[in-house]
C-alpha positions as CSV (number, residue, x, y, z in Angstrom):
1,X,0.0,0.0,0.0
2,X,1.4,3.2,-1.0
3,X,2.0,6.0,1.7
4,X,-0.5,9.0,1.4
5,X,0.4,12.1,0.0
6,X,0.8,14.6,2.8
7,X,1.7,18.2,2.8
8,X,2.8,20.9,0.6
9,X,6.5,19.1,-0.8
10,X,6.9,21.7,-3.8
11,X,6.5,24.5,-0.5
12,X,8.5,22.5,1.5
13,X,11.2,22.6,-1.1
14,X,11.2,26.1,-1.9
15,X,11.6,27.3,1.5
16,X,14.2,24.7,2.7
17,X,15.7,25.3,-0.6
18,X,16.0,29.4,0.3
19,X,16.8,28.8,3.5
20,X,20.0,26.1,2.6
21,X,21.4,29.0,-0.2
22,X,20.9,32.2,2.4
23,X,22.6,30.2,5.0
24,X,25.9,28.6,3.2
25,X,25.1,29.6,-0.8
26,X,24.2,28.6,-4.0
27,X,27.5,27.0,-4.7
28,X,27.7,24.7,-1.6
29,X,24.7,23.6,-1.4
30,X,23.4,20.0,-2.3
31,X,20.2,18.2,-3.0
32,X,21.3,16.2,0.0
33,X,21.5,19.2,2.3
34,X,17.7,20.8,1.2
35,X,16.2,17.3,1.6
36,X,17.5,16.6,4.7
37,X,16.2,20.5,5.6
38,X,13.0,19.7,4.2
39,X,12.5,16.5,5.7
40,X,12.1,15.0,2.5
41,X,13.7,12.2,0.7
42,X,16.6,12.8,-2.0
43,X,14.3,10.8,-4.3
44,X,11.6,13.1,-3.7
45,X,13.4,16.4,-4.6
46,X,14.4,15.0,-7.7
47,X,10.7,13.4,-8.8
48,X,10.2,17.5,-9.1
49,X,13.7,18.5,-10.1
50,X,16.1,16.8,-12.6
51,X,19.3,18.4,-11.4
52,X,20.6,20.4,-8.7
53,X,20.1,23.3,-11.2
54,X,17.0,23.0,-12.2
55,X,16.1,23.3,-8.3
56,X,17.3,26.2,-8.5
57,X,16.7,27.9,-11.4
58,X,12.7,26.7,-10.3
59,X,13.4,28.7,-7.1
60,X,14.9,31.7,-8.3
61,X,12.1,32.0,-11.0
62,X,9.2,31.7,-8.4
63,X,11.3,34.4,-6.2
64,X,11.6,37.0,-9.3
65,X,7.8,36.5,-10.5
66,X,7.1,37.2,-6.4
67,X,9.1,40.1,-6.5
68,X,7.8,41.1,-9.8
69,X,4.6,41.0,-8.6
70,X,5.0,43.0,-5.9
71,X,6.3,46.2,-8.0
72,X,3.8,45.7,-10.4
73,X,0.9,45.3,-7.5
74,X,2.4,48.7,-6.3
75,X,1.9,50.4,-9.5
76,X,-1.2,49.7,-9.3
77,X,-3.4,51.8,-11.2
78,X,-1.3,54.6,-10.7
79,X,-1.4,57.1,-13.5
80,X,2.0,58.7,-14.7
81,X,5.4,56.9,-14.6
82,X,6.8,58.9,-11.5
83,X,4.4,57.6,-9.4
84,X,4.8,54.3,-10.8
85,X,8.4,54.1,-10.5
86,X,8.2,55.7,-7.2
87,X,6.1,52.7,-5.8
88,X,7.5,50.1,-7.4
89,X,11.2,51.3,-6.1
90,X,9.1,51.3,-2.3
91,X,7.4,47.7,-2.8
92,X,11.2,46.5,-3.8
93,X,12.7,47.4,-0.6
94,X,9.7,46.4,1.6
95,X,10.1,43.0,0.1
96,X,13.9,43.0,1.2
97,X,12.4,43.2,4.6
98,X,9.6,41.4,4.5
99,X,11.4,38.3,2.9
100,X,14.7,38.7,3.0
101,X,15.8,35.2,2.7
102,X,14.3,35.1,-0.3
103,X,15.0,38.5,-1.3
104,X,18.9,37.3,-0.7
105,X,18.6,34.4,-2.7
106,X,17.4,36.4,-5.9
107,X,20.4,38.3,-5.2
108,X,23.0,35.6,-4.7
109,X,21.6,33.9,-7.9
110,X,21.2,36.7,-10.1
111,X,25.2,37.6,-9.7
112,X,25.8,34.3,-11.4
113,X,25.9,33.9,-14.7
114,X,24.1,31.0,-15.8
115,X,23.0,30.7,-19.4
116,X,19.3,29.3,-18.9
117,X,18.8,32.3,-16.9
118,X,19.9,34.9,-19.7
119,X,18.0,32.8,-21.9
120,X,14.6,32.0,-19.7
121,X,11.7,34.4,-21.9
122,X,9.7,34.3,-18.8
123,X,12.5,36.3,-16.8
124,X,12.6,38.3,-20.1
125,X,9.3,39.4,-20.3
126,X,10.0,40.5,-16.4
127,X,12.9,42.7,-17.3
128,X,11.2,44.0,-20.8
129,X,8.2,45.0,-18.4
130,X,10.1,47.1,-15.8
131,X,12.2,48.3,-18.4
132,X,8.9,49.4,-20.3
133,X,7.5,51.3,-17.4
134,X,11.3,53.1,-17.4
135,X,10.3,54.1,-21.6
136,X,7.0,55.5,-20.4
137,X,9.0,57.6,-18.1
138,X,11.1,58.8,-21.5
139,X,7.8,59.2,-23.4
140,X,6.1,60.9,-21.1
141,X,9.4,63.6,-20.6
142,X,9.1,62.8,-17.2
143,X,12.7,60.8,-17.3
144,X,15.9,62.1,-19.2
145,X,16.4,60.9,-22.7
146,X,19.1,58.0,-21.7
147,X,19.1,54.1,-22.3
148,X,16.1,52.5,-20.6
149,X,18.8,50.4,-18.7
150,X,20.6,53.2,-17.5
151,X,18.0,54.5,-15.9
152,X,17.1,50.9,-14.4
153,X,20.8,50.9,-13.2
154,X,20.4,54.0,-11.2
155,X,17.1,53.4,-9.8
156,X,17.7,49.8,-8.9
157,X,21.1,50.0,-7.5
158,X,20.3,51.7,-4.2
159,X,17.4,49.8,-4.1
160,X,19.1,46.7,-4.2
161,X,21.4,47.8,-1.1
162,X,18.7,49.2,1.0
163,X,16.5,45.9,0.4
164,X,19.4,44.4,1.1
165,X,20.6,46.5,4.5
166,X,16.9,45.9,5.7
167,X,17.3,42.0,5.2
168,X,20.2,41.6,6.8
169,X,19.6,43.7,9.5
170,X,16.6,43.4,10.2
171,X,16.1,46.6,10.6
172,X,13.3,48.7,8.4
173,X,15.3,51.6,7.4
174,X,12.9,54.9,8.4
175,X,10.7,56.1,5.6
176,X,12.1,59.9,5.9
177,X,15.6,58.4,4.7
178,X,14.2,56.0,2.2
179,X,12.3,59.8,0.7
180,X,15.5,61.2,0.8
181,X,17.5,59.2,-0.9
182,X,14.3,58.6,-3.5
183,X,14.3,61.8,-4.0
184,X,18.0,62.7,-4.5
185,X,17.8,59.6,-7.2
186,X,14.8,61.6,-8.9
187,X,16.4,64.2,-9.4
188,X,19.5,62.7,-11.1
189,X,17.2,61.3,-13.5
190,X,14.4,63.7,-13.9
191,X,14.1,65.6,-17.5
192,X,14.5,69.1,-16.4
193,X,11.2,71.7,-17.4
């Protein structure tokens, strides 16, 4: 008689897979080691995942359309692309703190260069999307007339390190700093009237 399905094992994976990477890296760790977290056989892991990479890649995937998801969900309905980039750059930092194992993971994977990352049209159409919101910005002369990923650069860069501060620390930087330093960003890349 076969043993009853119980639980949430795809779940379980994810999170003992996020939780293996923030603790020792992407590079040390082993199917063996997020098993063993998850309480889960080797067997199992790989009856969802053919390689150590594909794990993963799966992960990092689900953590960017998260992420995405939450900039995008901030936009909103928002009308004009400073407000929109002004919430998304917010909802990017409060996930830093709100998940920031996860939020450490995307970052630890997305310094490596793996090919079926680069190549992935899902995480293309996630980066053509932000980026798109970044051309409204142009269109609409609210932004200076630069390369869409310039712009992304500059606004996602001090993002990136305050999400990451946040996470690490554990520590919600104050919203007066987080305007300031918004603000000071703005105005390196506002089109002057």
């Amino acid at each position: 008689m076969a043993r009853p399905k119980t639980g949430d094992k795809p779940n379980d994976i994810r999170n003992a897979t996020v939780r293996e990477v923030a603790a020792i890296g992407s590079t040390a760790v082993s199917v063996n080691k997020i098993a063993k977290r998850a309480g889960l056989s080797v067997g199992t892991i790989y009856r969802y995942h053919k390689t150590k990479d594909d794990l993963l890649f799966w992960v990092f995937l689900q953590l960017k359309r998260d992420i995405h998801k939450t900039m995008m969900d901030a936009a909103g309905d928002l009308q004009g692309a400073s407000l929109r980039l002004r919430a998304m750059w917010f909802a990017l930092i409060e996930y830093g703190f709100n998940a920031p194992q996860d939020f450490l993971l995307v970052e630890m994977m997305s310094a490596e260069t793996r090919p079926s990352f680069l190549e992935n049209s899902e995480l293309q159409a996630i980066q053509n999307e932000v980026l798109g919101e970044i051309q409204a910005g142009i269109d609409q002369r609210v932004l200076v007339n630069v390369p869409t990923a310039t712009i992304e650069t500059i606004l996602a860069s001090p993002a990136i390190t305050l999400a990451r501060r946040a996470s690490l620390s554990g520590i919600q930087i104050e919203k007066e700093e987080l305007d300031r330093i918004y603000n000071l960003i703005w105005r390196g890349i506002a089109q002057d009237h």
